[in-house]
C-alpha positions as CSV (number, residue, x, y, z in Angstrom):
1,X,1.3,-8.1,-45.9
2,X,2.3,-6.5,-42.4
3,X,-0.3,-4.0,-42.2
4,X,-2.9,-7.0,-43.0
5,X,-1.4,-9.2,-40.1
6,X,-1.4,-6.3,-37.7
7,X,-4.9,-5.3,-38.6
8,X,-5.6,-9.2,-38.0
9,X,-3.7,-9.3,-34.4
10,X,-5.7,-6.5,-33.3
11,X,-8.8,-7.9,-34.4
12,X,-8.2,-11.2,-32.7
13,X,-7.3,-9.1,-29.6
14,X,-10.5,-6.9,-29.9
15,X,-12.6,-10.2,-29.9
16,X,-10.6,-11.9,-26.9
17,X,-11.6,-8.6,-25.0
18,X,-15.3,-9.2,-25.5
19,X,-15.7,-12.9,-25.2
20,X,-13.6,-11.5,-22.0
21,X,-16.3,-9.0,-20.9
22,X,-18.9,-12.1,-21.9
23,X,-17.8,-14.6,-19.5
24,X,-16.7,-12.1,-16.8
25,X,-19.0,-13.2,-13.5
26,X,-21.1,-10.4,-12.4
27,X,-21.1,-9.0,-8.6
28,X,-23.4,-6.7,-7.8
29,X,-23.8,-4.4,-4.8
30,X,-27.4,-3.6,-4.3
31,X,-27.8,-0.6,-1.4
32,X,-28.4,3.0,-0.8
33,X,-26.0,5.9,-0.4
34,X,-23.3,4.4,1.5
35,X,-22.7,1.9,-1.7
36,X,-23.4,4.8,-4.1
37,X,-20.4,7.2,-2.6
38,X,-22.8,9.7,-2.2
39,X,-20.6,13.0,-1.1
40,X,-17.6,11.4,-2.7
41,X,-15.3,13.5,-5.1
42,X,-15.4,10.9,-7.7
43,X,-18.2,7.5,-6.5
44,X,-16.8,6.1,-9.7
45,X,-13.0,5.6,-8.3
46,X,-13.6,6.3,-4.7
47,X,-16.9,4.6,-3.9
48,X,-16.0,1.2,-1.6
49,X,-17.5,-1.3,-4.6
50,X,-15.3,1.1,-6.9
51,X,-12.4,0.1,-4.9
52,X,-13.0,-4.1,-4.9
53,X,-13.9,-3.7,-8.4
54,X,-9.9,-2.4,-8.7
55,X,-8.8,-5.3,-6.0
56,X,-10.4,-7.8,-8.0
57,X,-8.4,-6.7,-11.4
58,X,-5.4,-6.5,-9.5
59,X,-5.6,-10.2,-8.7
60,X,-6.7,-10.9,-12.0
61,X,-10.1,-12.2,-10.9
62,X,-12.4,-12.6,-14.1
63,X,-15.4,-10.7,-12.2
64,X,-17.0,-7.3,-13.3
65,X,-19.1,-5.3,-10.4
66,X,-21.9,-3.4,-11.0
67,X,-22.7,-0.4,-8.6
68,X,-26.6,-0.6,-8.1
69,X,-26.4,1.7,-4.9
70,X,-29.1,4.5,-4.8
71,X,-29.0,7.6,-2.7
72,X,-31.7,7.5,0.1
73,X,-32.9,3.6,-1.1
74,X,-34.7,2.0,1.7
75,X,-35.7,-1.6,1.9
76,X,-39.1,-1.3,0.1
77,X,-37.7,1.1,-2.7
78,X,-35.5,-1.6,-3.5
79,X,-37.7,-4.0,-3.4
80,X,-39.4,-2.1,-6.2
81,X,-36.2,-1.9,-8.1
82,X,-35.0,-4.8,-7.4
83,X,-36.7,-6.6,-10.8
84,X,-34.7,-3.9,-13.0
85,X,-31.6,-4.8,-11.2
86,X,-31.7,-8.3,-11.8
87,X,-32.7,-8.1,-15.3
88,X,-28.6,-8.8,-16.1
89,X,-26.7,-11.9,-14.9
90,X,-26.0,-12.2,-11.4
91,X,-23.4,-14.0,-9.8
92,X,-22.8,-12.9,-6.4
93,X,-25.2,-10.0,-5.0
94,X,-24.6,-8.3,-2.1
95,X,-27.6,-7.1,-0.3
96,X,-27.0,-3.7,1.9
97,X,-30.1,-2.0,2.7
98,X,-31.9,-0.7,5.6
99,X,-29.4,2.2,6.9
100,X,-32.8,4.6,5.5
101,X,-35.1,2.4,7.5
102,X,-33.7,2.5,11.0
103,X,-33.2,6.4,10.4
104,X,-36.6,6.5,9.8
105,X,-37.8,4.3,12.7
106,X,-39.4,2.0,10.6
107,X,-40.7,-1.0,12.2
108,X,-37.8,-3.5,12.3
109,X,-40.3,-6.4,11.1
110,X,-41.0,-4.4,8.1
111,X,-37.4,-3.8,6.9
112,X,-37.0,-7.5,7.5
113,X,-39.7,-9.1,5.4
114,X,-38.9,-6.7,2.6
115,X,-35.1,-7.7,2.5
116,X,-36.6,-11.4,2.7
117,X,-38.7,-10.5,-0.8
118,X,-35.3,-8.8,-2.3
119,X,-33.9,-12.1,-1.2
120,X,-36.5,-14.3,-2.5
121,X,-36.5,-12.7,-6.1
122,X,-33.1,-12.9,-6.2
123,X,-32.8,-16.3,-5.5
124,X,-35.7,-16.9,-8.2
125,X,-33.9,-15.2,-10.6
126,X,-30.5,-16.5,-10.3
127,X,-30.9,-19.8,-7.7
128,X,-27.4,-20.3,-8.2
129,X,-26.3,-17.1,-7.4
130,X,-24.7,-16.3,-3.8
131,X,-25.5,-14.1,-1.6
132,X,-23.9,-11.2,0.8
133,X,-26.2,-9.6,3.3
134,X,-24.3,-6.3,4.9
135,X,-25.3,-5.7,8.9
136,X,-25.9,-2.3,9.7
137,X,-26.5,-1.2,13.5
138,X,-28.2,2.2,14.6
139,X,-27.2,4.8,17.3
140,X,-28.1,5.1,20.9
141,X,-30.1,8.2,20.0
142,X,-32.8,5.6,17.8
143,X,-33.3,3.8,21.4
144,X,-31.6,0.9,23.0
145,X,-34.6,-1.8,22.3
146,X,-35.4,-0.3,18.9
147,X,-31.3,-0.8,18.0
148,X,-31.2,-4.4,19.2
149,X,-34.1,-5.1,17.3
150,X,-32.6,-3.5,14.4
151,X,-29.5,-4.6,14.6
152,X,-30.8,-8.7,15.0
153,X,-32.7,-8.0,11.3
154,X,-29.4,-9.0,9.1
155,X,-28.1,-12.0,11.1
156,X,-31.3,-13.5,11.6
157,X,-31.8,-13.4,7.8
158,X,-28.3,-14.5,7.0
159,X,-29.0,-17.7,9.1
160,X,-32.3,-18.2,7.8
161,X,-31.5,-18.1,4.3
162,X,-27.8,-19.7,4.7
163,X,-26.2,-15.9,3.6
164,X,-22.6,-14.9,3.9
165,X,-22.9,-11.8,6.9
166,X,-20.9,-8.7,6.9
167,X,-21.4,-8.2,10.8
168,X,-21.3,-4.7,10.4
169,X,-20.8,-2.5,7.1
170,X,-19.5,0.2,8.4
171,X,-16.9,-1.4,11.4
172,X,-13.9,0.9,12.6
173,X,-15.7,3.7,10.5
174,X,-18.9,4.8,12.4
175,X,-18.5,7.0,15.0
176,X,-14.8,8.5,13.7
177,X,-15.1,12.1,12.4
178,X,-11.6,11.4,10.4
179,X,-13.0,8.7,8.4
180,X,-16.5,10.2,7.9
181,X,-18.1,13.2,5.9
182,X,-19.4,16.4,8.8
183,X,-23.0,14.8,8.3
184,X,-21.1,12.0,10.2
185,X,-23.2,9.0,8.4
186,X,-21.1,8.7,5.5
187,X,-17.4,7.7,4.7
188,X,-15.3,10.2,3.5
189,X,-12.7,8.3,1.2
190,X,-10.4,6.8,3.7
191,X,-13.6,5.9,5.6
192,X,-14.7,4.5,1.8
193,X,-11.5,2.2,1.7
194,X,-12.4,1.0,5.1
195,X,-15.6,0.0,4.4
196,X,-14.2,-1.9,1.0
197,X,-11.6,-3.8,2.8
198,X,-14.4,-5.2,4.9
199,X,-16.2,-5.9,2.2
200,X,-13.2,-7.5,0.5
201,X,-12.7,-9.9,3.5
202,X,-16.2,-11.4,3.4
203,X,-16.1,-11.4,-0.2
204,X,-12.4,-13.0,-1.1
205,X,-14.1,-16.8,-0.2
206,X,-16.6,-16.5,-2.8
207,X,-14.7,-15.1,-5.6
């Protein structure tokens, strides 16, 4: 009779768990390298949506983040994956592309009506979904008039389409050998945990 009601208990804890995983809201982060932890010892702990998918279970926060960063991902190959991405549910999708673009010099116009498509599908998709756009800015070495240009892509779109804005993804980490990898464009993991309690800020509102 015991062993029936324990095998009962942990059924009925087993099912709680998925209807748990069912109705958790989804966040994902949709970038390139910086959100994939590329150069990280271990992305899956250290990464910085890795560390707000930890602050949200600490605060008990019934969301569940999906990592949908890809190494070297500029704005028009995620345009191309973007479809794939958004073939789960979406609640809250932050959009953090471009960093590839400005390397490359690509025409700031470009970058910007390709994040407005990423936007647009979204939004088609999931219309009540919200939606994070991350602000990136490029160095001095790119050229003063091709960095402004840049740098006005992400709140230009974030007022256009009514966006939360991350000024600035990687704030108090670019430029700081001690919280970057020797390439000196990505965070090591204290640069990692920088980056995420940016993230967390802009984020805590909407959760």
């Amino acid at each position: 009779m015991k062993l029936r009601f324990y095998v009962l208990v942990l059924g009925l804890l087993a099912a709680a768990t998925v209807r748990g995983a069912e109705t958790a809201r989804v966040l994902v982060f949709f970038g390139d390298s910086l959100t994939a932890g590329y150069g990280l010892d271990d992305p899956d702990t250290e990464s910085y949506p890795a560390l707000i998918q930890q602050r949200i279970e600490q605060t008990g926060r019934p969301w569940r983040v999906v990592n949908a960063g890809l190494s070297g991902e500029t704005s028009s190959g995620g345009l191309r994956r973007v479809d794939w991405v958004l073939r789960q549910p979406v609640d809250l999708f932050v959009l953090a592309l471009g960093a590839n673009d400005g390397l490359r010099g690509i025409e700031p116009a470009v970058t910007a009506a390709n994040l407005q498509a990423i936007i647009d599908r979204v939004r088609a998709k999931f219309p009540a979904a919200r939606i994070v756009v991350a602000g990136m800015q490029m160095p001095p070495t790119m050229g003063d008039a091709y960095a402004r240009e840049y740098a006005a892509i992400f709140p230009a779109l974030a007022e256009k389409n009514h966006l939360t804005l991350i000024p600035f993804l990687l704030a108090g980490v670019a430029t700081k050998p001690d919280l970057n990898q020797p390439d000196g464009l990505h965070p090591n993991a204290a640069g990692a945990a920088k980056v995420a309690e940016t993230v967390w800020q802009a984020l805590l509102p909407l959760l």
